[in-house]
C-alpha positions in Angstrom: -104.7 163.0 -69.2 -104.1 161.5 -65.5 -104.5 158.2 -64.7 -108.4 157.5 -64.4 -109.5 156.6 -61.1 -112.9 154.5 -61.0 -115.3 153.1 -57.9 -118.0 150.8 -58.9 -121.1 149.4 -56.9 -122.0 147.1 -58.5 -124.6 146.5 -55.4 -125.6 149.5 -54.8 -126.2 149.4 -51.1 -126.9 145.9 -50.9 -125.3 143.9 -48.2 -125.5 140.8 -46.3 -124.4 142.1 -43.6 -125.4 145.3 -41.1 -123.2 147.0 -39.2 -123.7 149.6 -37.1 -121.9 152.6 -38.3 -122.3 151.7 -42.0 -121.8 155.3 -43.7 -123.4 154.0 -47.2 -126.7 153.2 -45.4 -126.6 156.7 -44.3 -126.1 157.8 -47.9 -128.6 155.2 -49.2 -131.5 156.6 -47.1 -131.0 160.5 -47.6 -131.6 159.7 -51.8 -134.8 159.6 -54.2 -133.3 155.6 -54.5 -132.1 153.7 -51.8 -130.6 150.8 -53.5 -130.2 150.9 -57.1 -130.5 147.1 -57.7 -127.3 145.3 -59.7 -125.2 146.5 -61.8 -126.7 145.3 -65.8 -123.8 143.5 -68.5 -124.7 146.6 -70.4 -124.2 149.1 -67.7 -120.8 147.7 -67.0 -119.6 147.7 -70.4 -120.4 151.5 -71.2 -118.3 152.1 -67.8 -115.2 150.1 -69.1 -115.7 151.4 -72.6 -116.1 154.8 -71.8 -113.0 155.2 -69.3 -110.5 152.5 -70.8 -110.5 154.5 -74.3 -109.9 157.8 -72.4 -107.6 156.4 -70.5 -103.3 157.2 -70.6 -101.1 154.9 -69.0 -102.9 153.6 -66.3 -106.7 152.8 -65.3 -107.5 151.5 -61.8 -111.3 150.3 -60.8 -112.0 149.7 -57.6 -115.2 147.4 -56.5 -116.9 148.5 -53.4 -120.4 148.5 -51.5 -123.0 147.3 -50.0 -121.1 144.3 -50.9 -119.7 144.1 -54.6 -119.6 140.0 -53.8 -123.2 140.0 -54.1 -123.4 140.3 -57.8 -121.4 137.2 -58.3 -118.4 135.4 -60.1 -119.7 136.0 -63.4 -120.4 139.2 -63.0 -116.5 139.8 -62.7 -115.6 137.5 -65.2 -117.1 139.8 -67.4 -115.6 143.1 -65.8 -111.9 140.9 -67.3 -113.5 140.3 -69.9 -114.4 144.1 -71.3 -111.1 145.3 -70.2 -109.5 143.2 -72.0 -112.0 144.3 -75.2 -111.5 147.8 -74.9 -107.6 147.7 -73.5 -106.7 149.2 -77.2 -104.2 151.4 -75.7 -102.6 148.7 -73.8 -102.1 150.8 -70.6 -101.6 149.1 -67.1 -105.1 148.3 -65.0 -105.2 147.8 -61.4 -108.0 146.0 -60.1 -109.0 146.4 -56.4 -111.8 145.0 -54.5 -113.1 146.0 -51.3 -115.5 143.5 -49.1 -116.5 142.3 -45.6 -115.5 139.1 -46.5 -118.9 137.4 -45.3 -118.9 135.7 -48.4 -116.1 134.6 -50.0 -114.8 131.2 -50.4 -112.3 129.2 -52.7 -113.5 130.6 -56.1 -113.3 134.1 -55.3 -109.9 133.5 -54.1 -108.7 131.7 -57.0 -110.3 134.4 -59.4 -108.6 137.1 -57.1 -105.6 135.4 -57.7 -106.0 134.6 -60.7 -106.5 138.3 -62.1 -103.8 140.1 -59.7 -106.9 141.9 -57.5 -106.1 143.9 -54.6 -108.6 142.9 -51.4 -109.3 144.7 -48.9 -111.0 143.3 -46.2 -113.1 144.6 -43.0 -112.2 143.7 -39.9 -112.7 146.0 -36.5 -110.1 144.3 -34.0 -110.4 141.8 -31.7 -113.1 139.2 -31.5 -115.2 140.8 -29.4 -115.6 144.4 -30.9 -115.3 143.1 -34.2 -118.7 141.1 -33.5 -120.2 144.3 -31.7 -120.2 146.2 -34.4 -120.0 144.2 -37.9 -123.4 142.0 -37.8 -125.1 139.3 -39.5 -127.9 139.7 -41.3 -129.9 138.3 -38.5 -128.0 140.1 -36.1 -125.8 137.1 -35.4 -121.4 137.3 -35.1 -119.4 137.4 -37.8 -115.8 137.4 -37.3 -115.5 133.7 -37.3 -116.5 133.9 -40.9 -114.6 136.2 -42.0 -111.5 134.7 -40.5 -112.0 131.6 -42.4 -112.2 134.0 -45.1 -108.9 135.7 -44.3 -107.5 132.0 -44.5 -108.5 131.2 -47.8 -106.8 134.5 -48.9 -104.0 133.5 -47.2 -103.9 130.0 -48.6 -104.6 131.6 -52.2 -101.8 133.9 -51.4 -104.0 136.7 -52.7 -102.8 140.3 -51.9 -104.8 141.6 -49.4 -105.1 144.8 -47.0 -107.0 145.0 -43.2 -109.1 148.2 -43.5 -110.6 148.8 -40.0 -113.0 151.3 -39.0 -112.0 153.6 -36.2 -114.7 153.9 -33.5 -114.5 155.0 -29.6 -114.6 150.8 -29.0 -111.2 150.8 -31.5 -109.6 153.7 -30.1 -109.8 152.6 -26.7 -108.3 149.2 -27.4 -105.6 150.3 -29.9 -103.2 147.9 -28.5 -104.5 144.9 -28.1 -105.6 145.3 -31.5 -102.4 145.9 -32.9 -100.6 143.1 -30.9 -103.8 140.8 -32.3 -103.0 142.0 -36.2 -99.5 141.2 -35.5 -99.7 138.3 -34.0 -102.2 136.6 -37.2 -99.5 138.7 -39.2 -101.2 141.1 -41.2 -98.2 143.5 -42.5 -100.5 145.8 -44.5 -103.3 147.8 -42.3 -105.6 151.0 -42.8 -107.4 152.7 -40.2 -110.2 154.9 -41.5 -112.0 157.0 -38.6 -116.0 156.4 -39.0 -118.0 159.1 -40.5 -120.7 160.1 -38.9 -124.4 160.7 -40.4 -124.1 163.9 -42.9 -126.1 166.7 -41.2 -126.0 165.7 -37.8 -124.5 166.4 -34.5 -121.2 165.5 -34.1 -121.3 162.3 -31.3 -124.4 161.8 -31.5 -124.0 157.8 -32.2 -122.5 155.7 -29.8 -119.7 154.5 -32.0 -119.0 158.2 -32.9 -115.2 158.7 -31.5 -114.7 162.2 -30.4 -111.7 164.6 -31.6 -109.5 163.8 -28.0 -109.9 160.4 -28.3 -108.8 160.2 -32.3 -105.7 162.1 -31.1 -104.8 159.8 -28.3 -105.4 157.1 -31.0 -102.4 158.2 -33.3 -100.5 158.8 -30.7 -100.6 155.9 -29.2 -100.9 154.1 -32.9 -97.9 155.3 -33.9 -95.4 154.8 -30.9 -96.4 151.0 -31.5 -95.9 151.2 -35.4 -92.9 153.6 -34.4 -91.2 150.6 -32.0 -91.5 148.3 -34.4 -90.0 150.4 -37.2 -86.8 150.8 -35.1 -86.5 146.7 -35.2 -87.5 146.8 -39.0 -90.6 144.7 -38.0 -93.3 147.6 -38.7 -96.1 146.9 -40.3 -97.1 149.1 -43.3 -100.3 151.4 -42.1 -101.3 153.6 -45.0 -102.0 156.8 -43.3 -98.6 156.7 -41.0 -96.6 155.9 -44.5 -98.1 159.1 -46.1 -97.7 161.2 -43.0 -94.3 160.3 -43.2 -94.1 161.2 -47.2 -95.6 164.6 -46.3 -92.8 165.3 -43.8 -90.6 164.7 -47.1 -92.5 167.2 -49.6 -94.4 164.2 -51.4 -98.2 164.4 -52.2 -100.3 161.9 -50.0 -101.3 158.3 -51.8 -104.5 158.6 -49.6 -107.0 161.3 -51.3 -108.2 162.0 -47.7 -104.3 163.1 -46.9 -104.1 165.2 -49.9 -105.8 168.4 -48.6 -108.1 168.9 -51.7 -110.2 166.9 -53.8 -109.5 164.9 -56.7 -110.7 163.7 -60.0 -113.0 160.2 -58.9 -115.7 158.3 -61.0 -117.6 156.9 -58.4 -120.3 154.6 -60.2 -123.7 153.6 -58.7 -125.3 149.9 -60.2 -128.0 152.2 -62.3 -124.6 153.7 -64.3 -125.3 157.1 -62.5 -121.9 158.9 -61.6 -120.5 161.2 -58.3 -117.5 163.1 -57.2 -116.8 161.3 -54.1 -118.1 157.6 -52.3 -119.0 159.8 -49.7 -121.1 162.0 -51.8 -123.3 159.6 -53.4 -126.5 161.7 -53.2 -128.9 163.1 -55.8 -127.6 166.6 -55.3 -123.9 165.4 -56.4 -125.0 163.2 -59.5 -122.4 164.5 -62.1 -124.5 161.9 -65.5 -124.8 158.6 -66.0 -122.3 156.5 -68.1 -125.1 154.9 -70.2 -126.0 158.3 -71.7 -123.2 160.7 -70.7 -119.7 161.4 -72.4 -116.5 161.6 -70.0 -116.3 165.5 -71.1 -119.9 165.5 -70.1 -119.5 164.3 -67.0 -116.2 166.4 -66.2 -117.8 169.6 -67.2 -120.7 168.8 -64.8 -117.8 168.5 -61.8 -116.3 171.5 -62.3 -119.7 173.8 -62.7 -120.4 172.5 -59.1 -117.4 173.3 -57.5 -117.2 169.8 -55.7 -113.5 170.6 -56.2 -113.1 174.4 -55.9 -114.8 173.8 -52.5 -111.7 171.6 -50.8 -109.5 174.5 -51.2 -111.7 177.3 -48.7 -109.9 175.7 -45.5 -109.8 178.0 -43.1 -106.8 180.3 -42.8 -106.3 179.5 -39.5 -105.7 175.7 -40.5 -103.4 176.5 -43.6 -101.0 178.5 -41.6 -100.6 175.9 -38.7 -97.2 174.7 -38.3 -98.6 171.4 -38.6 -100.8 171.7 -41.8 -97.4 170.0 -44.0 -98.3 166.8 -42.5 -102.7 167.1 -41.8 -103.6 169.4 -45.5 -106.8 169.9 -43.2 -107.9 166.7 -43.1 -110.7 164.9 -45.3 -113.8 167.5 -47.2 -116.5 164.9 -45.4 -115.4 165.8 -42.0 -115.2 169.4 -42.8 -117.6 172.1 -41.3 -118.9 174.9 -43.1 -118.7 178.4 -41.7 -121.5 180.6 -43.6 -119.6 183.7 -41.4 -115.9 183.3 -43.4 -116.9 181.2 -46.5 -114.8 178.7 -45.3 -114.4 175.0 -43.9 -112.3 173.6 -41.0 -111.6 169.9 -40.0 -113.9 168.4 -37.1 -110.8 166.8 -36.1 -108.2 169.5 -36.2 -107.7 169.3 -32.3 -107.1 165.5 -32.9 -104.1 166.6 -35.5 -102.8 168.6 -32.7 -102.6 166.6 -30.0 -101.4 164.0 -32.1 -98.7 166.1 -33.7 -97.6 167.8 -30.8 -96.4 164.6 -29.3 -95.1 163.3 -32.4 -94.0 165.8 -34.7 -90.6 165.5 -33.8 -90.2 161.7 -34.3 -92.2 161.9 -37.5 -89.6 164.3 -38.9 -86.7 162.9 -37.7 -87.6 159.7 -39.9 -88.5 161.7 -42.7 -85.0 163.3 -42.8 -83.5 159.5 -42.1 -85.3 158.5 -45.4 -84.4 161.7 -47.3 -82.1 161.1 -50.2 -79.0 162.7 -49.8 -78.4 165.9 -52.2 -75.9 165.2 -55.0 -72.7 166.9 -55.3 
């Protein structure tokens, strides 16, 4: 069996913070159940138990929101606790931990630590934007507080990742927001564009960014990342690194790079399991992990065709020259086409633009990092 991939929320979509283009609230509000409460010691053990056993060679959970801080220290003490109980196989876990950082202090960093976690954190840019976007509870600023949280990871030396939201506000200002990462030194980045609400019109929300000015983003993205890399000073942004691994004939890291699908257990605080984070609805619930076998749940995926459905691109899109490097881009921001059967990318015209100024470059370092063939 393949490594097991798991996503727990242990929140549910709880959060201490409110931010403007949060995709999980969307989620949250088009379900019977907006929040399913916290995550139960008993709930969390039948997870752990139920994927650790089934488990071969590796096992990674991930801990996401809302915000997974919110169900406390212990709470996480006891997630070591049963992998370490059911660990019979002794295969290698990988523990990673997404937050907005609102509420971390010195024990969280010392358990991080502590138990080799992987952080990610949420910050949109600069000062300004950041705070225009990613609220307070009461509506007040937060980037202050998360950048004393930043300096307690830093003083922890935990391992930690930026993960910033791409909105029309971040694609406007991509350089002074990469000269501001570099300059407070963070060397491992991830720019996810911001989904819009599922069954709406396309730019409909003021932080919606529009397929022209994505493209213009990554072009102008990578020619920064691109300079640097010449001086060996480059930081490492997830998406360019698997671009440039598709140029070689590797399979993306990123699931949303891959082109189709995978195999994901993402689990909601009530035990209740889906396909995708970004699929969390009632439609997509594949069992619940307090009542439901791994085979179970499996056979459940593949009757629905969550997927089968990742491979009906449209042709047009899997003969471009450029589909080596895009696979069609991410299901979520796929559009259906009842006429053909078949999806296409909302942001295909930002892959072109962005590729046709940069496909050249990109390969050229792709055949720079190519082993060379053996005699």
């Amino acid at each position: 069996m393949p490594p097991i991939s798991v996503l727990l929320k242990p929140s549910s979509s709880n959060c201490n913070m409110s931010c403007d283009y949060c995709f999980y609230c969307d989620e949250a509000m088009k379900r019977t159940h907006r929040s399913y409460g916290f995550m139960s010691d008993q709930t969390l053990k039948n997870v752990i138990r139920r994927t650790m056993l089934r488990a071969d060679r590796m096992i990674s959970y991930a801990f996401q929101g809302g915000e997974p801080t919110l169900s406390g220290l212990d709470f996480f003490q006891k997630v070591i606790a049963y992998q370490q109980q059911y660990n019979k196989n002794h295969i290698q876990i990988k523990n990673a931990f997404q937050t907005n950082g609102y509420h971390l202090d010195e024990q969280w960093c010392r358990f991080f630590k502590e138990n080799d976690f992987l952080v990610g954190i949420s910050v949109d840019g600069t000062e300004a934007i950041h705070n225009s976007m990613r609220h307070a509870r009461n509506g007040g600023d937060t980037y202050s507080q998360i950048m004393h949280s930043v300096g307690l990871l830093d003083e922890y030396a935990v391992d930690y990742n930026i993960l910033t939201v791409v909105t029309s506000a971040i694609a406007d200002s991509i350089r002074p927001v990469y000269e501001h990462y570099k300059a407070r030194g963070w060397n491992y980045q991830q720019y996810i564009v911001c989904l819009e609400p599922l069954g709406e019109e396309h730019g409909g929300k003021s932080y919606a960014i529009s397929p022209e000015q994505y493209g213009r983003f990554m072009i102008e993205l990578f020619h920064l990342w691109y300079q640097d890399l010449k001086s060996g000073t480059q930081p490492f942004i997830r998406q360019l690194e698997n671009i440039i691994g598709l140029s070689l004939g590797y399979q993306a890291e990123a699931c949303d790079q891959r082109g189709n699908c995978g195999i994901q257990y993402v689990v909601e605080a009530d035990g209740s399991v889906y396909p995708c984070d970004f699929y969390v609805l009632d439609d997509y619930c594949l069992g619940n992990f307090n009542t439901d076998s791994l085979t179970a749940i499996d056979k459940r995926r593949e009757e629905s065709g969550f997927i089968k459905r990742s491979y009906q691109l449209d042709r047009k899109c899997s003969e471009c020259r450029y589909y080596r490097l895009c696979r069609g881009g991410c299901q979520r921001n796929r559009d259906y086409d009842p006429e053909t059967g078949r999806y296409s990318n909302y942001y295909c015209l930002s892959y072109q633009i962005f590729f046709e100024a940069c496909y050249d470059e990109i390969m050229d370092i792709g055949r720079r990092l190519r082993p060379p063939k053996t005699p």
